[in-house]
C-alpha positions as CSV (number, residue, x, y, z in Angstrom):
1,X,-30.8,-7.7,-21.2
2,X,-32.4,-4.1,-20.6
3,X,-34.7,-5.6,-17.9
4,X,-31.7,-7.4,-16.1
5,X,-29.7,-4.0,-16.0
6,X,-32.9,-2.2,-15.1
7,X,-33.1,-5.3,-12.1
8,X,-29.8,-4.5,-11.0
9,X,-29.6,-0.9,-11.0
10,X,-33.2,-0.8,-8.6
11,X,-31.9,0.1,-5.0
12,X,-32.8,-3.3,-2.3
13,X,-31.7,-1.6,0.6
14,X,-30.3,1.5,2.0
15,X,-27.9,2.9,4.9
16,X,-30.8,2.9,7.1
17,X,-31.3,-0.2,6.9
18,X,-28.5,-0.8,9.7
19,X,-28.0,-1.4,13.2
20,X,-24.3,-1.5,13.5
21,X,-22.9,2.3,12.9
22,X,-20.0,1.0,11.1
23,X,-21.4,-0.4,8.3
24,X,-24.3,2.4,8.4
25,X,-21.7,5.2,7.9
26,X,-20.1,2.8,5.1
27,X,-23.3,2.3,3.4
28,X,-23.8,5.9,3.4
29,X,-20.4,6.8,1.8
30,X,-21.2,4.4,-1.1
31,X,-24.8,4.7,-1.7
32,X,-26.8,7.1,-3.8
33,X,-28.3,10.2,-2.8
34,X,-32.5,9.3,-4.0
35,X,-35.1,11.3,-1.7
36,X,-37.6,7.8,-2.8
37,X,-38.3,5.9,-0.3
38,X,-36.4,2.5,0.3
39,X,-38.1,-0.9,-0.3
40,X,-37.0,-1.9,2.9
41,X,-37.1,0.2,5.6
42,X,-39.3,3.2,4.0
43,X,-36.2,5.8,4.6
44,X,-36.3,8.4,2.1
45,X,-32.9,10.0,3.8
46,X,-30.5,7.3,3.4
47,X,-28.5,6.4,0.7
48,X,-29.6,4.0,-1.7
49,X,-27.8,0.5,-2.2
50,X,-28.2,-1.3,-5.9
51,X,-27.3,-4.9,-5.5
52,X,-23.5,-3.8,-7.2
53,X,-23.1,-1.5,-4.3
54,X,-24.3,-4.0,-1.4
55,X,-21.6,-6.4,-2.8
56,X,-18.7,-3.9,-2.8
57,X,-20.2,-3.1,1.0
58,X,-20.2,-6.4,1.9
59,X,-16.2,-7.1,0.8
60,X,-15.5,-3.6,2.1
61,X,-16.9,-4.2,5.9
62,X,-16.1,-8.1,6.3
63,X,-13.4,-8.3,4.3
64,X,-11.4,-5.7,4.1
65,X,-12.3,-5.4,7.6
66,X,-11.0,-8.7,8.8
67,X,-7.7,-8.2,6.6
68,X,-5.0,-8.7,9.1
69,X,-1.3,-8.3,8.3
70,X,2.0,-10.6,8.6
71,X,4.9,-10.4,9.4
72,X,4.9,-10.3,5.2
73,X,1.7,-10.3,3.8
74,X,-1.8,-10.1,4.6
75,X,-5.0,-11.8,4.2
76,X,-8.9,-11.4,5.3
77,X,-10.3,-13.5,8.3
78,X,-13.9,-13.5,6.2
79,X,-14.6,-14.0,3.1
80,X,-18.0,-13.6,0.9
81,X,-19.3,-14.9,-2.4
82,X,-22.4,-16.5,-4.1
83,X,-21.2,-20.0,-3.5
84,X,-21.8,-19.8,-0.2
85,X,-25.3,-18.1,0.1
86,X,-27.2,-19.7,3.0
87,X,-24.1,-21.1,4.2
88,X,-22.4,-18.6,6.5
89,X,-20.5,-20.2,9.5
90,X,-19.5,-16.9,10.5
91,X,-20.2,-15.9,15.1
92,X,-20.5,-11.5,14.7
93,X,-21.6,-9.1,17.5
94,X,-25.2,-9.6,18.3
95,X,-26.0,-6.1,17.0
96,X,-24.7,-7.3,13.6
97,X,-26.9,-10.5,12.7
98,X,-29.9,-8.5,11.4
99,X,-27.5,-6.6,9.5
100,X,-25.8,-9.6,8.2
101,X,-29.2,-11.2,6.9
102,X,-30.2,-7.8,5.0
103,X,-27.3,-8.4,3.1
104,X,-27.2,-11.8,2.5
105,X,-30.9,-11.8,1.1
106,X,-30.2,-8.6,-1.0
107,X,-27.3,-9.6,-2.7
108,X,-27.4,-13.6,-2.2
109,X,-24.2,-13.9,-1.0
110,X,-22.9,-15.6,1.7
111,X,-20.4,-15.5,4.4
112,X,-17.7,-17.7,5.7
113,X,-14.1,-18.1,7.8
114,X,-11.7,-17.5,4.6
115,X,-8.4,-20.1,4.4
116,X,-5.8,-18.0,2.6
117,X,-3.8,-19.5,0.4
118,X,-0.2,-19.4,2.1
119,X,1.4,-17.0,-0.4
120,X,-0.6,-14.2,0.8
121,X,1.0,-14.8,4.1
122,X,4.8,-14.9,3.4
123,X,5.0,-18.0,1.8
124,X,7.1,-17.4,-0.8
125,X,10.3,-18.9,-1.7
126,X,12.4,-15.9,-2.4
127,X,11.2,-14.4,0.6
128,X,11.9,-17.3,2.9
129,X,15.7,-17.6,1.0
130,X,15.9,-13.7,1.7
131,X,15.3,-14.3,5.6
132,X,17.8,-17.3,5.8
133,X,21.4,-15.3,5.6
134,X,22.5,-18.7,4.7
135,X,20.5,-18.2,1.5
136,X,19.8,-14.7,1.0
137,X,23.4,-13.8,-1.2
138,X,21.7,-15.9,-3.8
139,X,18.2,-14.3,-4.1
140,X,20.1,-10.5,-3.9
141,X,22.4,-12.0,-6.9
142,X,19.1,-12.7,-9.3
143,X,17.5,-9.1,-7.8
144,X,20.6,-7.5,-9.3
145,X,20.2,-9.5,-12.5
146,X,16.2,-9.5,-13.0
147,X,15.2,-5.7,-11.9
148,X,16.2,-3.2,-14.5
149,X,18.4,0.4,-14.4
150,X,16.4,3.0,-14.2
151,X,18.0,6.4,-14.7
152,X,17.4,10.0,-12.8
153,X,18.0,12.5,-15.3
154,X,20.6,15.6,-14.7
155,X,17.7,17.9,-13.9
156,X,14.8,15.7,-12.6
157,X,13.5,17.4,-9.7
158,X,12.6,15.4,-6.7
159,X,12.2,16.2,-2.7
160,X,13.7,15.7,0.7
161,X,11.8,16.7,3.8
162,X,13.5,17.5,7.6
163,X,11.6,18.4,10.5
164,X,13.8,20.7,12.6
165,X,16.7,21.2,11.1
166,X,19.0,23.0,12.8
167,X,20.1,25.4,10.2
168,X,16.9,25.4,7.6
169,X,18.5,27.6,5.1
170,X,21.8,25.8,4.9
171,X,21.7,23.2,2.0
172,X,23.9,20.7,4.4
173,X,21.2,19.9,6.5
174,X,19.4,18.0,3.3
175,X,22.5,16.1,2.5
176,X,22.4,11.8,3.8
177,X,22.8,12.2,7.6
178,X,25.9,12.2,9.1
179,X,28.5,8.4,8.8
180,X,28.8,7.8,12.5
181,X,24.3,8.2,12.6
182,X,23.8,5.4,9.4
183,X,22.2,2.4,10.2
184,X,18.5,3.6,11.4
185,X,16.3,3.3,8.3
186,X,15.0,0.8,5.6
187,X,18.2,0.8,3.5
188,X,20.9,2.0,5.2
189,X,23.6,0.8,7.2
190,X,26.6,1.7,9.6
191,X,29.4,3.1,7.6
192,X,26.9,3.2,4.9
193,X,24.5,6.5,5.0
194,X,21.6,7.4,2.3
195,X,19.7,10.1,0.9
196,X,15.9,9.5,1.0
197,X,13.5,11.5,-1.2
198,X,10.9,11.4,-3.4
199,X,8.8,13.4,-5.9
200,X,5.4,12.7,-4.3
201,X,5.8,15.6,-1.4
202,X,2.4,14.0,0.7
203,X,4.6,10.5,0.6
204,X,7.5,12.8,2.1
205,X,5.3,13.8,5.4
206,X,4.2,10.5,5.9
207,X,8.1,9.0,5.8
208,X,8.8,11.8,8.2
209,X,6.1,11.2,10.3
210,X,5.6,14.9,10.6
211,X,2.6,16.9,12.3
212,X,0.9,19.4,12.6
213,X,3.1,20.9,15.5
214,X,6.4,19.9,13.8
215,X,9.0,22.9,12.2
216,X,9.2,21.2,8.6
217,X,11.1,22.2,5.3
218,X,11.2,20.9,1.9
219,X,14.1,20.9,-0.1
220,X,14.1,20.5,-3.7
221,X,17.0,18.7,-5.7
222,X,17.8,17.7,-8.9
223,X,20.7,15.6,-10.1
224,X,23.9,17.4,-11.5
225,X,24.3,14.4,-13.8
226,X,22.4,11.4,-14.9
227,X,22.3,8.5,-12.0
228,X,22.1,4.6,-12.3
229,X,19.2,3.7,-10.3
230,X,17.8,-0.1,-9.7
231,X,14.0,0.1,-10.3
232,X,12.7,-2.5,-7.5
233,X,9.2,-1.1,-8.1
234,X,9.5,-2.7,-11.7
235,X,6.6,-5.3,-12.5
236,X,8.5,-8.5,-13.5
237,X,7.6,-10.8,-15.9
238,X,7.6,-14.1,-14.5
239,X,6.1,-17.8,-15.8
240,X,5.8,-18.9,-12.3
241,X,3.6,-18.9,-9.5
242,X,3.0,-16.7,-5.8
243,X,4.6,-18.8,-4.6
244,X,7.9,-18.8,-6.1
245,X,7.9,-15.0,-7.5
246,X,10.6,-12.7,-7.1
247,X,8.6,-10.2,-7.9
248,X,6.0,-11.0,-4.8
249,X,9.2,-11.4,-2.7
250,X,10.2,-7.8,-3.3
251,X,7.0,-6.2,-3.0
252,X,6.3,-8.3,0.3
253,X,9.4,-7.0,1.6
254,X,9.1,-3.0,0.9
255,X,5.6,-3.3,2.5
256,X,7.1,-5.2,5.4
257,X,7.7,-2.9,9.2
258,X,11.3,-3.0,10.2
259,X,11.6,-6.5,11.3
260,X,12.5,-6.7,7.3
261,X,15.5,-4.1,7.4
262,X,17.9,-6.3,7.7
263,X,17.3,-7.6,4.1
264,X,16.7,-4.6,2.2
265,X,19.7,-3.3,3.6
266,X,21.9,-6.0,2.6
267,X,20.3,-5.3,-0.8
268,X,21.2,-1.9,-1.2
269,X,24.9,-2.6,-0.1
270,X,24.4,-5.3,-3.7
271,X,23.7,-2.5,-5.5
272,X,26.4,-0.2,-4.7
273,X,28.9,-2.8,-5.2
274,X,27.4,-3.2,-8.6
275,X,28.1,0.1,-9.6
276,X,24.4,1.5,-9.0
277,X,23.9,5.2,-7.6
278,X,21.2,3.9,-5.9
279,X,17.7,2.3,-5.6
280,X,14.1,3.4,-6.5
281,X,11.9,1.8,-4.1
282,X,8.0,1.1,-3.2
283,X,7.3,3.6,-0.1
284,X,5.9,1.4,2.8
285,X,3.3,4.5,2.8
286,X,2.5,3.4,-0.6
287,X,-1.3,2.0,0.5
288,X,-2.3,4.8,2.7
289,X,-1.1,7.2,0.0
290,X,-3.3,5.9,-2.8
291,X,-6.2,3.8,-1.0
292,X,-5.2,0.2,-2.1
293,X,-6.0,-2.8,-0.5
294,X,-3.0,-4.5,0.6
295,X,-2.3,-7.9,-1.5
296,X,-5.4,-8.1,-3.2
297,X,-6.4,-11.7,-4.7
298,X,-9.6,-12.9,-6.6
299,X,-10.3,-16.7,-5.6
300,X,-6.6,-16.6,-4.2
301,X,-4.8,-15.0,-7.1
302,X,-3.1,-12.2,-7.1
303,X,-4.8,-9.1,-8.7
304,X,-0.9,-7.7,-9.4
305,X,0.2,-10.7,-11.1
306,X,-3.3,-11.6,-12.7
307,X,-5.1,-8.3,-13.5
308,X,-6.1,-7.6,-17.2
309,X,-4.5,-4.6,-16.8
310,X,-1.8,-5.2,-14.4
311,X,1.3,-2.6,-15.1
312,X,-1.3,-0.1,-14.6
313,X,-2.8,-2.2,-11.8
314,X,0.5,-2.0,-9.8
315,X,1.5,1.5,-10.7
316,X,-1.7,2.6,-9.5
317,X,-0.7,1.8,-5.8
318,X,2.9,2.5,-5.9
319,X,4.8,5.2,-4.5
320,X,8.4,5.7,-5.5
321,X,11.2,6.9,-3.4
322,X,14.6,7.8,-4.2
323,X,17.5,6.0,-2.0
324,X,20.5,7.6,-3.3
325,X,24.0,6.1,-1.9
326,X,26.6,8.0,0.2
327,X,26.4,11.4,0.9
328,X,25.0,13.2,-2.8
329,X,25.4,16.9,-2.1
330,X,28.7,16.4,-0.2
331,X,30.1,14.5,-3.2
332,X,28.4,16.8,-6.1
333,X,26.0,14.6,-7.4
334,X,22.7,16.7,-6.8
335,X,22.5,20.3,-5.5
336,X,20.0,22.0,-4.3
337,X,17.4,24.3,-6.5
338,X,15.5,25.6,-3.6
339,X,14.5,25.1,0.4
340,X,10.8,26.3,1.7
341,X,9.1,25.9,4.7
342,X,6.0,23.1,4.5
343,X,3.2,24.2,6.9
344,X,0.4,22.1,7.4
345,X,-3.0,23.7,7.0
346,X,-5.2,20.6,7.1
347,X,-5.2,17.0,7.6
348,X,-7.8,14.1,5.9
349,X,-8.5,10.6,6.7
350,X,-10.1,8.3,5.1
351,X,-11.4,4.8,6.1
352,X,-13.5,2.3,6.4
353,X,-15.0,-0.3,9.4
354,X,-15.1,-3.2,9.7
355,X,-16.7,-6.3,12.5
356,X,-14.5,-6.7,16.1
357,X,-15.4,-10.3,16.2
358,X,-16.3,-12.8,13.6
């Protein structure tokens, strides 16, 4: 056993072994810094890549790479295992073959043209029922059943963010926006307007869209008494599969671009008639906020449904916002504690590459 883990931990290659710059600068981010020289290529300045490490490169370049979304859902083009070593059907650029065979032979794994299973593509029957208005009353009716209440405690702070406002010091400007404006985001709707916020203030920017040239201010609220929220970023329990999970359904849909507004505004006018205050949600900015991988599966299974660990799988890469109904500040139901001007002093990204043709 000690001379298997002393096998694996040896470095095979390194981030100089590459041609293609992608998968060089992706090597170097997870390799380790050893001035020795590499069994390879003789590099003593690139970053050292254990067979563990050439794996995780391999699904981070060609398959997280390929992943391409849905209209709900997502799924790689390529996938890579053991199963298939010496059997990759896969065309890349010319300047990636060499690169392809380093990795291959180092971590004898092969590559191949990946056939999702249709679940990770919107094919899920309360997600299909929710886009059929014929059908969608009926999938709504068990949402309001099967998520739970949630409640925001008199005194739970949380934040709303407006770029521009035209009076920054007046706590108005934070309220929902105005009746006769409703109907623009995820879940409102003419007639029917909503306060967004949230107590992650990074989320906040992204909803807003906000830059570095933009005239932003933060407002922070609290409730002035204990609200009834629906938790739709609740893990459900179900006995069934992907393909006929509510619980997929939702979190298909709250990852989904506007194209899906329709429905989740027809859910939040559910909840109001049931009596909710309103809806805690999974912020479409949820992935780019905590570096997840969107609908992750192992051999076609979904990590969130299947994961060991899989409360604090999901809760790792979920973001809640706050959709609270009607106007709140108007109608006395939060107030204000304070309003500060948000100025952006730096901005991060952080990625990864991936092939252009496969």
């Amino acid at each position: 056993m000690a001379e298997e883990t002393a096998e694996t931990n040896q470095p095979l290659l390194c981030s100089d072994c590459f041609t293609d710059e992608g998968l060089r600068i992706d090597a170097f981010k997870l390799g380790i810094e050893e001035h020795v020289k590499c069994p390879n290529c003789h590099s003593q300045e690139g970053r050292k890549l254990t067979k563990e490490l050439i794996e995780s490169l391999a699904w981070r370049f060609f398959v997280g790479g390929t992943t391409v979304r849905c209209d709900y859902g997502a799924a790689p083009v390529i996938q890579c295992n053991e199963h298939h070593f010496g059997r990759s059907d896969i065309s890349p650029s010319i300047w990636l073959k060499d690169d392809i065979r380093l990795l291959e032979e180092a971590a004898q794994l092969g590559f191949f043209h990946y056939g999702p299973r249709l679940w990770m593509i919107g094919e899920v029957e309360p997600l299909k029922c929710l886009q059929d208005e014929s059908k969608r009353s009926q999938i709504i009716k068990r949402v309001m059943k099967e998520y739970p209440e949630k409640t925001l405690e008199m005194g739970e702070k949380f934040y709303r963010l407006r770029i521009c406002p035209q009076r920054p010091a007046d706590p108005a400007e934070y309220d929902s926006p105005p009746i006769a404006l409703a109907g623009k985001g995820r879940l409102d709707s003419p007639g029917f307007p909503i306060m967004y916020g949230s107590q992650d203030i990074d989320v906040c920017i992204h909803e807003c869209r906000a830059s570095t040239d933009d005239d932003i201010y933060v407002a922070t609220l609290e409730p002035k008494r204990n609200l009834r929220l629906l938790d739709l970023t609740h893990l459900l329990e179900e006995d069934v599969t992907e393909f006929e999970s509510l619980d997929m359904a939702i979190h298909m849909l709250f990852l989904a671009r506007s194209h899906s507004y329709e429905i989740s505004r027809a859910i939040a006018l559910a909840a109001k008639e049931t009596g909710f205050d309103g809806i805690i949600y999974p912020s479409f900015f949820s992935l780019i906020r905590t570096g997840g991988h969107p609908f992750e599966a192992t051999y076609g299974m979904s990590l969130r449904r299947y994961h060991p660990e899989r409360e604090k799988y999901a809760e790792a890469y979920t973001i809640q916002n706050f959709a609270l109904f009607g106007r709140p500040l108007e109608n006395d139901l939060v107030s204000i504690k304070c309003i500060n001007r948000l100025i952006l002093t730096q901005v991060g990204y952080r990625g990864h590459f991936g092939p252009v043709e496969y």
